[in-house]
ROLUMLO-518416 format. One record per atom (N, C-alpha, C, O): x, y, z. Coordinates in steps of 0.1 Angstrom, whole numbers, plus 5000, padded with zeros to 4 digits. Each point is the difference from the previous one (the first is absolute). Example, Ala and Ser with C-alpha at 12.3 -4.5 7.8 and 13.67 -1.06 7.14 Angstrom:
// ROLUMLO-518416
513249435078/499150125000/500950125000/501050005007/498650114986/500950115000/499250115008/500550115001/
// end
This chain:
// ROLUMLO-518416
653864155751/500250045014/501349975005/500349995012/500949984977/501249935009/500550145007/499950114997/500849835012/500350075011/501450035000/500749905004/500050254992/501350024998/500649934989/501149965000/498250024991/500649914987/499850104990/499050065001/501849974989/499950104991/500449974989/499849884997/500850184994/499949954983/501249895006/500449975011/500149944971/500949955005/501750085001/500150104993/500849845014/501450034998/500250004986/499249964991/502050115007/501149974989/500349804999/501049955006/498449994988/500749884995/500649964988/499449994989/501949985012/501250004996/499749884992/499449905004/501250124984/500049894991/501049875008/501050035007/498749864993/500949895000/500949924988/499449904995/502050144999/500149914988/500149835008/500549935009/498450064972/500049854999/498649955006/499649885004/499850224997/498449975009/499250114995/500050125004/498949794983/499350104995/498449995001/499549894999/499850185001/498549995005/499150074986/500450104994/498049805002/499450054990/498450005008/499449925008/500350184986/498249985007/499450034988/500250094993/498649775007/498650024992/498949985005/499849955011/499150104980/498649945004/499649854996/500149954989/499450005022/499049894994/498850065003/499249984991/500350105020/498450015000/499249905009/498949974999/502549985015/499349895005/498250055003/499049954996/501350145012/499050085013/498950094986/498949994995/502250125004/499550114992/500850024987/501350015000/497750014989/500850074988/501350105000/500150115007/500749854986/501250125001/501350035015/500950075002/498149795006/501050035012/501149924994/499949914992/501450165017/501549944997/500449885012/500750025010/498849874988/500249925006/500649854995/499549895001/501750144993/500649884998/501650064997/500350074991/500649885020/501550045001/501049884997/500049895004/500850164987/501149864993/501150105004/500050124997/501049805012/500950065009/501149924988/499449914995/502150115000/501049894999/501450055002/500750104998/499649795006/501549965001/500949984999/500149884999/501150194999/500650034990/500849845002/500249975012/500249914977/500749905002/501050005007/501050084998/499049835013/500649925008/499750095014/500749955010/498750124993/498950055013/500549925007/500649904996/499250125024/499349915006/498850035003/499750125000/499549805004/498950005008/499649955010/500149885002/499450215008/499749955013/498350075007/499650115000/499949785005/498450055003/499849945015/500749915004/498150165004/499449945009/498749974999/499550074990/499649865014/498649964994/499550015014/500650015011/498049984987/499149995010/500049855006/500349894995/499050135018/499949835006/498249995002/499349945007/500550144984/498049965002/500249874993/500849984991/498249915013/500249874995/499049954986/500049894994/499250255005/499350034987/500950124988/499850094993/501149845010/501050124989/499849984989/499949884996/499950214996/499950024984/500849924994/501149945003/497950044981/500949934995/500850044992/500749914995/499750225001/501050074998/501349985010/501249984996/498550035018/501149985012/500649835000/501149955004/498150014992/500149795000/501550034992/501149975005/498450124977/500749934990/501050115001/500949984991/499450135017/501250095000/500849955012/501250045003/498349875005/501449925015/500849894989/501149955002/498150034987/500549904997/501250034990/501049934999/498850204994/500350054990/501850125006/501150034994/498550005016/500450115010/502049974995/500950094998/499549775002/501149995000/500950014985/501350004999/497850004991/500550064986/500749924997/500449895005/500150184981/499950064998/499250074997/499349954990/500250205015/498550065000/500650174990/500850085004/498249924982/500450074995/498850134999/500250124997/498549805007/498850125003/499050035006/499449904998/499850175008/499349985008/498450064995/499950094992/499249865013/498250024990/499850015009/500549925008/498550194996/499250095009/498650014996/499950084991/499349875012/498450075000/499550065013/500449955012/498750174985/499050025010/498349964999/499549984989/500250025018/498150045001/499749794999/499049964995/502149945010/499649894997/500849915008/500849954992/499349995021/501049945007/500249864996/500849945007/498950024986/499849874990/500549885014/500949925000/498050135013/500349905013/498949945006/498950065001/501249825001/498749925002/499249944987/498849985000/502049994988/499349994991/501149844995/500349974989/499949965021/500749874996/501049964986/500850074994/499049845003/500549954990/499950094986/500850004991/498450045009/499550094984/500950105003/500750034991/499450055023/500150115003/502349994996/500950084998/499049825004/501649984995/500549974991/501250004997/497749954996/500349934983/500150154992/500850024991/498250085015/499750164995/501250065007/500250114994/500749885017/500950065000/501149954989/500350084991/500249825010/500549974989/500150004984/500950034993/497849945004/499850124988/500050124995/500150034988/499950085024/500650124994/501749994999/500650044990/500349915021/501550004999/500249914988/501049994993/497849935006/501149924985/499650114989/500850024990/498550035010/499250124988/501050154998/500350074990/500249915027/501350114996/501249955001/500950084996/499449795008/501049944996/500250014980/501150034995/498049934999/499650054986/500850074990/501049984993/498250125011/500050154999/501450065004/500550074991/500349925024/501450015005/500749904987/500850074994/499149875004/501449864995/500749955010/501250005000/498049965012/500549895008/499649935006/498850004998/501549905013/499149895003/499250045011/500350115006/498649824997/499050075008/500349975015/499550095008/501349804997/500849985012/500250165009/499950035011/500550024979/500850174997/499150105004/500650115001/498149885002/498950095000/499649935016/500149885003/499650245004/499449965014/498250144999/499650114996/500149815007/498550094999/499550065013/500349945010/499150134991/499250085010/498950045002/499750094993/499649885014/498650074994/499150075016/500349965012/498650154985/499650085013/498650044999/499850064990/499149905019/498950004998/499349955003/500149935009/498350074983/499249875009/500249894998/500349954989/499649965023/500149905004/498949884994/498750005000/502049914994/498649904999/499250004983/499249924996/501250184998/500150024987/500649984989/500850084996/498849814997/501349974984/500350124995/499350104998/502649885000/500650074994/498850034983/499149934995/501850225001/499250034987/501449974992/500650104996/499749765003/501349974990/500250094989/501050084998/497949914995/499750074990/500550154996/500950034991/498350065019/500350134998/501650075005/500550124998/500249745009/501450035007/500749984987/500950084996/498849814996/500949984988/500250114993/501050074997/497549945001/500050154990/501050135001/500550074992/499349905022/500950145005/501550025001/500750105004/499849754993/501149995003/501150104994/500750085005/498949874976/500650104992/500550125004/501150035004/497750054996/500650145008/500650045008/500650115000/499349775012/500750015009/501649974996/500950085004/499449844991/501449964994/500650124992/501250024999/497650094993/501050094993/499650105008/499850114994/500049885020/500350135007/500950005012/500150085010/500649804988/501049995009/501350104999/500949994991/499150105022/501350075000/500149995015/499149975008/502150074996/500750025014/499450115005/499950005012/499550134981/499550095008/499049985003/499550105006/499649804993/498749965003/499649985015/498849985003/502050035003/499749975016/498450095001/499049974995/501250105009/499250125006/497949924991/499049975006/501450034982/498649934994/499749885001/498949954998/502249965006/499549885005/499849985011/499649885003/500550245009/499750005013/498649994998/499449915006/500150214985/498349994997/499549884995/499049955005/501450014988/499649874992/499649875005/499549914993/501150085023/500049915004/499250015018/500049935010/499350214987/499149995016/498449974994/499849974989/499650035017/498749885005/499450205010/499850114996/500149835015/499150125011/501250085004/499850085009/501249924988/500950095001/499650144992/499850014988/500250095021/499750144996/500850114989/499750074991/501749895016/501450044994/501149875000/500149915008/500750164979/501049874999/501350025013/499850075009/501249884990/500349945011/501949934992/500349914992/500450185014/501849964994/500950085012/499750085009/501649854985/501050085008/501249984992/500049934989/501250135016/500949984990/501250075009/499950105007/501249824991/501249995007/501250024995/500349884996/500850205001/501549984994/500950015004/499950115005/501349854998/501150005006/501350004993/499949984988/501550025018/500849964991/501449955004/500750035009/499449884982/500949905007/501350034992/500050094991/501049855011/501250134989/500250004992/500849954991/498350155010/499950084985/498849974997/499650084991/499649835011/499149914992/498550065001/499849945011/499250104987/498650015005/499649935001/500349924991/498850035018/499349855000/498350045006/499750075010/499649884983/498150075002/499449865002/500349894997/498850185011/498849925011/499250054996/499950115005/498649844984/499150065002/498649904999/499949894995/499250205013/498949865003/498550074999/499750125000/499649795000/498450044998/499149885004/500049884998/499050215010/499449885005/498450055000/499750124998/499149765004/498650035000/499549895016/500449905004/498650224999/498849915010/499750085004/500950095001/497949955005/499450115009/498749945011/499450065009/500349774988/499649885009/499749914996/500049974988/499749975021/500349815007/501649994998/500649934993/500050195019/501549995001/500049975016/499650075010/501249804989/500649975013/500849924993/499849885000/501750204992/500349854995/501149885006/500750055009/499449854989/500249885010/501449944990/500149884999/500950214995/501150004991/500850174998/501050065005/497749994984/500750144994/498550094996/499350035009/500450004980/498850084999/499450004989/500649964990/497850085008/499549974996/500749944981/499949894996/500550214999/501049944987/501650175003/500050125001/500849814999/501250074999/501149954989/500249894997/500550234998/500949984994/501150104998/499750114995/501849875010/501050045006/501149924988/500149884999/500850244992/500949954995/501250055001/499950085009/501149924987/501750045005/501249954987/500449894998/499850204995/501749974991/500549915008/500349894996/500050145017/501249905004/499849884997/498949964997/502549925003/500249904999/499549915007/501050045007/498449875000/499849985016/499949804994/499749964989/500649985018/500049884998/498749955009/499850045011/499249844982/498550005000/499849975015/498850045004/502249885009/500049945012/500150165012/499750025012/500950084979/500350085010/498850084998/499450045010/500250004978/499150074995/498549955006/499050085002/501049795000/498049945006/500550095015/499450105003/501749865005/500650035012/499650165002/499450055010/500949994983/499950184998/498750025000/499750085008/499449864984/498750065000/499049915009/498950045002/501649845003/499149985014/500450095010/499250045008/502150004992/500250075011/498950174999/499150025008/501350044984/499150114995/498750015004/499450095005/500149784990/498149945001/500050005015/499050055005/501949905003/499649955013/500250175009/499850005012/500650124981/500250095005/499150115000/499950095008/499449894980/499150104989/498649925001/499249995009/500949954978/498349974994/499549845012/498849964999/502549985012/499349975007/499550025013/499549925008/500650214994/499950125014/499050094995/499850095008/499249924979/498950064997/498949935005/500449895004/498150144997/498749945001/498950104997/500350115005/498849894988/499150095000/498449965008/499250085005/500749764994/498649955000/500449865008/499349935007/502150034989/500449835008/499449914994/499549915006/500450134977/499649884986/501649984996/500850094998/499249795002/501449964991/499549994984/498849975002/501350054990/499750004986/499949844993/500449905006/499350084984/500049914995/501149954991/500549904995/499850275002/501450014987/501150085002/500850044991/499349995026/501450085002/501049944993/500049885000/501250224993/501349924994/500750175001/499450104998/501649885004/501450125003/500849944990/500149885001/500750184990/500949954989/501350085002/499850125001/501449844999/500950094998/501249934990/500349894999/500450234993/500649904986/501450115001/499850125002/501449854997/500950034997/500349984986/500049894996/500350194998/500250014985/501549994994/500449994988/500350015022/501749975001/500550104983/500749974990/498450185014/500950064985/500550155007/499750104994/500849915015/500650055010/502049965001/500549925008/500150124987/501449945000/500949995010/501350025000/497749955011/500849925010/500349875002/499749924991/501150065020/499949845001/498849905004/499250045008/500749874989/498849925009/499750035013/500850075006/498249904999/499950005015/500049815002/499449914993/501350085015/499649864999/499949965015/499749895003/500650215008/499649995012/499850085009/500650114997/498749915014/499850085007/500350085010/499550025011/501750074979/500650045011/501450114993/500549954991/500050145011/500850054992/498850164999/498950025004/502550104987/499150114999/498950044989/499350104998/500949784994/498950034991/498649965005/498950075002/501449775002/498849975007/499150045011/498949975004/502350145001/498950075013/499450114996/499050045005/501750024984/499150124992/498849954992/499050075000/501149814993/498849954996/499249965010/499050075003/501249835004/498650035010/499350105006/498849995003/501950105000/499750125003/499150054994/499150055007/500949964980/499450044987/499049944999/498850045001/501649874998/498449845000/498950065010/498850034998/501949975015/499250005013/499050144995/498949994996/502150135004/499150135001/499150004987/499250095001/500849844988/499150034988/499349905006/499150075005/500649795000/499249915006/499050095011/498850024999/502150005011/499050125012/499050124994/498950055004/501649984985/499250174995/499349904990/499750094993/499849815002/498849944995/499249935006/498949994997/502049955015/499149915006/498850175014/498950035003/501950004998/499350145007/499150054991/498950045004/501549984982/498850054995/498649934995/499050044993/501349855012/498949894995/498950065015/498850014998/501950035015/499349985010/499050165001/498950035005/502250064985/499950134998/498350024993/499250085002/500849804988/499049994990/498849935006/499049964994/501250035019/499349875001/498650054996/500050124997/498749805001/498549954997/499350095013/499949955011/499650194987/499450075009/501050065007/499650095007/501749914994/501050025012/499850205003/499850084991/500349945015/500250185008/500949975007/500650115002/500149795006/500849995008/501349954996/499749884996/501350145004/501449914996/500449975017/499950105008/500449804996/500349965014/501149905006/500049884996/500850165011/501449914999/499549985019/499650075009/500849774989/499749975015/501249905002/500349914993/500250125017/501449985002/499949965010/499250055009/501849814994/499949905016/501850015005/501049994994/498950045015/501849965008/500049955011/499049985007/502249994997/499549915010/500049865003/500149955011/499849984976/498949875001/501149885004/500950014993/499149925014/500849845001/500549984987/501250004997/497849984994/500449934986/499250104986/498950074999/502049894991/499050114989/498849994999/499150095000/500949744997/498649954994/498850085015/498850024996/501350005016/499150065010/500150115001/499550065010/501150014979/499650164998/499750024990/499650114998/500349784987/499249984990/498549985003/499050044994/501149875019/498749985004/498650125007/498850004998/502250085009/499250075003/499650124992/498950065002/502050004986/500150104992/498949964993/499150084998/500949784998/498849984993/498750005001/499250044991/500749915019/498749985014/499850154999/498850034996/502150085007/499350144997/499750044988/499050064999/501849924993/499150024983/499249914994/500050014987/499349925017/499049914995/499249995010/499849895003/499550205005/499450025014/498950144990/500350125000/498849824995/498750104993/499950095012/499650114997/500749855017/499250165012/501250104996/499750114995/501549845008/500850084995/500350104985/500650114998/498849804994/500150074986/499050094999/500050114995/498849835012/499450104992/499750165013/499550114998/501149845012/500650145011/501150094992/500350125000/500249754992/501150174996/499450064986/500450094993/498749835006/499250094986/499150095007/499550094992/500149915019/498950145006/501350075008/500150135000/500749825004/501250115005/499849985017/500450095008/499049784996/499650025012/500949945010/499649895003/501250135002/501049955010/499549935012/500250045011/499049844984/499549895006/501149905006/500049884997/500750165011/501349925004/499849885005/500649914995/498650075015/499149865001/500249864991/500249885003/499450194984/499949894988/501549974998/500349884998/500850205003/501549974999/500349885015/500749905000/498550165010/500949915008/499249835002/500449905006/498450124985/499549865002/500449924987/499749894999/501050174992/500649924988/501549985003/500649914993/500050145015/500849955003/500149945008/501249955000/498050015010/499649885012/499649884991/500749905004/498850074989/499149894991/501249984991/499749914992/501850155006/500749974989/500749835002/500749954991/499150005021/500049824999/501650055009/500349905007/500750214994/501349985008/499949945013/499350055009/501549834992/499949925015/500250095011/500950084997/498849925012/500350075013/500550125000/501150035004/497450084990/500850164999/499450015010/499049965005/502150145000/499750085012/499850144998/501050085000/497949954998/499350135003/500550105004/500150114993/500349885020/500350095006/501450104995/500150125003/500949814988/500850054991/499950064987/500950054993/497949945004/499550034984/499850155003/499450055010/501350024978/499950145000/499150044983/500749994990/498550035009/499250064990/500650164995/500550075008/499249964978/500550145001/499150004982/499949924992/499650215009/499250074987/500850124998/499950105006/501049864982/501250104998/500949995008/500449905006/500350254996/500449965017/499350045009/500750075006/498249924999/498749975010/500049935004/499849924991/500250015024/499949905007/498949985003/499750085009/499349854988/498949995002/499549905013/499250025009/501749854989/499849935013/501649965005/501050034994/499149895021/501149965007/499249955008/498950025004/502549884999/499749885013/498550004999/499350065008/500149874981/499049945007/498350084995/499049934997/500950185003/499450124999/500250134991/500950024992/498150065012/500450114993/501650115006/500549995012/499950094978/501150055007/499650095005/499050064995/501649985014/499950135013/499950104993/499250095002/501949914985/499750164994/499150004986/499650094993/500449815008/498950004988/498550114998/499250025010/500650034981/498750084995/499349964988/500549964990/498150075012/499149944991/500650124987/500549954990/499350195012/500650064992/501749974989/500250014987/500749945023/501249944995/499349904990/499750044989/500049865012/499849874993/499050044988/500049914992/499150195005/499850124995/499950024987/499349994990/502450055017/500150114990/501349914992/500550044989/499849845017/500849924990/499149934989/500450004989/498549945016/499549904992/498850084988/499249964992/501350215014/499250054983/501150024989/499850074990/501449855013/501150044992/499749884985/499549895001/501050174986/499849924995/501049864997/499749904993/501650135016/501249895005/499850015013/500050105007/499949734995/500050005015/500849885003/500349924991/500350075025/501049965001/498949935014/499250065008/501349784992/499549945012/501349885006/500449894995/500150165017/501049944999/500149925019/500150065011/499849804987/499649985007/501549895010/500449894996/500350205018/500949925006/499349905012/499350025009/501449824984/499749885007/500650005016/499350015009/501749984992/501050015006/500449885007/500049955011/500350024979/500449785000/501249964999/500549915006/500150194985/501549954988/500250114993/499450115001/501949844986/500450134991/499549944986/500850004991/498149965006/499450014988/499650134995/500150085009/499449964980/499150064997/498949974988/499749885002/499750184988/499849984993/498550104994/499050025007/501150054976/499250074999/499250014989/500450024988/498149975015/499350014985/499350114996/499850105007/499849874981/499250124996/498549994997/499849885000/499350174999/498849985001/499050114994/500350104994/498249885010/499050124995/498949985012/499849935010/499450194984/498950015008/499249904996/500449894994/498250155011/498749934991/499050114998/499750095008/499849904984/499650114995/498249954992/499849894995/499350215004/498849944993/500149994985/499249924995/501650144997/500749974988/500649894996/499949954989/500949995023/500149834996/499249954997/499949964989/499150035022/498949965000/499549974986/499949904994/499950215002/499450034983/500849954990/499849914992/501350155012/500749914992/500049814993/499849954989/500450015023/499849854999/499149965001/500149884998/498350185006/498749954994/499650034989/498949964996/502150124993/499350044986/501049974990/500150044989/501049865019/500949934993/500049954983/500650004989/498349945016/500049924985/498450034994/499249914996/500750225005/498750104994/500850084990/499650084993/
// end
C-alpha cells in the first residue's frame, strides 16, 4: 500500500563499499536475510543509535565498536536479538567473531545489526552458516538487493543515490534504508546505511550525519514507537581522489552534505511512504513557533493523535481533532486567537474558530488526496519546523496483531 513509492532509483556503486546477501532462513526457508556490508581499509565510520533504554544488543556492541577501526558490517532480519540480556550479547558477538574468521580480521572490526522480533534468542547458528555466501557475494553493485534483504514489514525496498562533482572528481552518495513500524525514531531510523568515496575525517563525518538524522529520519513518525534497534551508519571510503575533509566548511564539504542530506530525506520519507497500513503520506508543518523544540511539540501532538489519523484514513476533514491536539500540545501561553490552521492551502480555522471562508466541501476534497499537507501557523516567533507522517488504517491493525503468527 506504500504511497507514491515506486521501484527503486538508479543506485550508484560506491568504491570501496561492498555489499553481499545470503540466506539463513531466520523467519522462512530461502528468504534473503542476512547482509555483510565492507569497507574498503582505512574507511571512516560514523552512526547514530537509538535512545530506547532497552536497545539491542547488537546496538550495545556497535556504539562501542562505531569508532574503528571498522572494516564490516552483519545484518540479520526476522530477529531483533533485543530484550534477550546477557546471552543475547554473547550471541551478537559470536556471529562478528565468526565473520571476523572467515574476513581475516579482528572481530573489534565487525559491528552487527540485527531487525525483528523482540525478546527472542538470536539463531547464531543459522547466521554463521550464511555467512559464507554472503562474503562470496559481495560486490558494489549490490545496493538495490540488499535493500530487500534487509526489510522485516516493509513492502518495497527503499534507496537513494546522489553524485556530484568536485574538480574534476565524481564523488557518490548512496544509501538504503528499512522500517515500515514502531517508527518514531529518537536518533535516525529504523536500520540505515549511507556511504560516500570521499575522504571525510571521523569528527566531521559523526557531525554530518547527526546533522542529516536530525533533518530526515528524525522528523519521521509513523505510530510514536521508538525502536529497540534504530542505528543510521554512514562510512566514507576515502577512494575518491580528493583531499580530506577535515572540516566543515569549504566547497567540497557543502556539496557533500548536500548529498548526504538529500539521500538521508528520500529514505527516511520513504520509510513514512511504506509505512504499516499507511494510504496516506502526510507532511504537517508548524511556523511561527517561539522556539523549535514548540513546534516539534505540536507537529507531533498532531501525528500521534489516533482521531486525527485515523480521519485522514476515512478522508474526513474533522478539523476539530486538529485544533484540540494542538491545544493539549503542553506550548506555555498560546494564544488562540492567532493560530491559523490550513488543509493544503485551505484555511480551515482562524483566530480562534472556524474560518469565515472555510467549506466542508474544501477540506473535502483535500483530505481525499493521497499527499496531504497540514500546516499549522503559531504566531509566536520565526521557528519552524516539519514532519512526516501516516494515516491509521485497519491494515495496521492486522498487521501488528498477526505479527508474530
Amino acid at each position: 500500500m506504500a504511497v507514491g513509492l515506486g521501484p527503486l532509483p538508479t543506485l550508484h556503486p560506491v568504491p570501496g563499499f561492498e555489499l553481499g546477501i545470503a540466506s539463513a532462513g531466520i523467519k522462512r526457508p530461502g528468504r534473503k536475510d542476512v547482509v555483510v556490508m565492507r569497507c574498503a581499509e582505512g574507511s571512516t565510520v560514523a552512526g547514530v543509535f537509538t535512545l530506547n533504554a532497552f536497545c539491542a544488543a547488537p546496538v550495545i556492541l556497535s556504539k562501542k565498536r562505531v569508532l574503528g577501526p571498522v572494516r564490516y558490517f552483519l545484518t540479520n532480519t526476522g530477529n531483533a536479538n533485543a530484550g534477550t540480556g546477557e546471552p543475547g550479547l554473547a550471541a551478537a558477538e559470536r556471529t562478528c567473531a565468526k565473520l571476523a574468521e572467515l574476513a581475516g580480521v579482528d572481530a573489534s572490526a565487525v559491528l552487527p545489526f540485527s531487525t525483528g522480533v523482540i525478546g527472542e534468542p538470536l539463531p547464531v547458528e543459522k547466521i554463521e552458516a550464511a555467512l559464507g555466501d554472503a562474503l562470496a557475494d559481495l560486490s558494489d553493485g549490490n545496493w538495490a538487493a540488499a535493500a530487500t534483504g534487509i526489510m522485516t514489514t516493509d513492502t518495497l525496498p527503499k534507496g537513494a543515490s546522489r553524485q556530484f562533482v568536485h574538480d574534476g572528481v565524481t564523488v557518490t552518495v548512496t544509501g538504503i534504508s528499512k522500517g515500515a513500524g514502531m517508527i518514531k525514531p529518537n536518533m535516525a531510523t529504523m536500520l540505515g546505511y549511507i556511504a560516500t568515496d570521499a575522504k571525510v575525517a571521523q569528527g566531521v563525518l559523526q557531525d554530518l550525519l547527526r546533522d542529516a538524522a536530525n533533518k530526515s529520519f528524525n522528523r519521521i513518525t509513523i505510530d510514536g514507537d521508538t525502536s529497540t534497534n534504530d542505528c543510521c551508519m554512514l562510512v566514507a571510503t576515502g577512494q575518491a581522489a580528493l583531499p580530506e575533509v577535515t572540516q566543515a566548511s569549504g566547497e567540497l564539504f557543502a556539496a557533500l552534505k548536500q548529498a548526504v542530506l538529500e539521500v538521508s530525506m528520500e529514505v527516511a520519507q520513504a520509510i513514512v511512504r511504506d509505512g504499516e497500513g499507511a494510504t496516506k503520506f502526510v507532511t504537517v508543518q508548524v511556523n511561527g513557533g517561539g522556539t523549535y523544540q514548540e513546534c516539534l511539540d505540536v507537529a507531533y501532538a498532531v501525528a500521534h493523535s489516533p482521531l486525527i489519523k485515523t480521519a485522514l484514513f476515512a478522508s474526513d476533514p474533522n478539523w476539530g481533532r486538529i485544533l484540540a491536539a494542538v491545544g493539549r500540545a503542553g506550548v506555555p501561553q498560546l494564544d488562540v486567537s492567532k493560530i491559523d490552521v490550513f488543509l493544503g492551502d485551505v484555511c480551515i480555522a482562524s483566530k480562534g474558530g472556524r474560518a469565515a471562508t472555510y467549506t466542508e466541501g474544501q477540506g473535502a476534497a483535500v483530505m481525499a488526496r493521497e499527499e496531504i499537507g497540514i500546516r499549522i501557523e503559531l504566531g509566536r516567533g520565526g521557528c519552524s519546523e516539519t514532519i512526516w507522517t501516516t494515516d491509521l488504517s485497519h491494515e495496521y491493525v492486522k498487521i501488528n496483531a498477526e505479527y508474530r503468527t
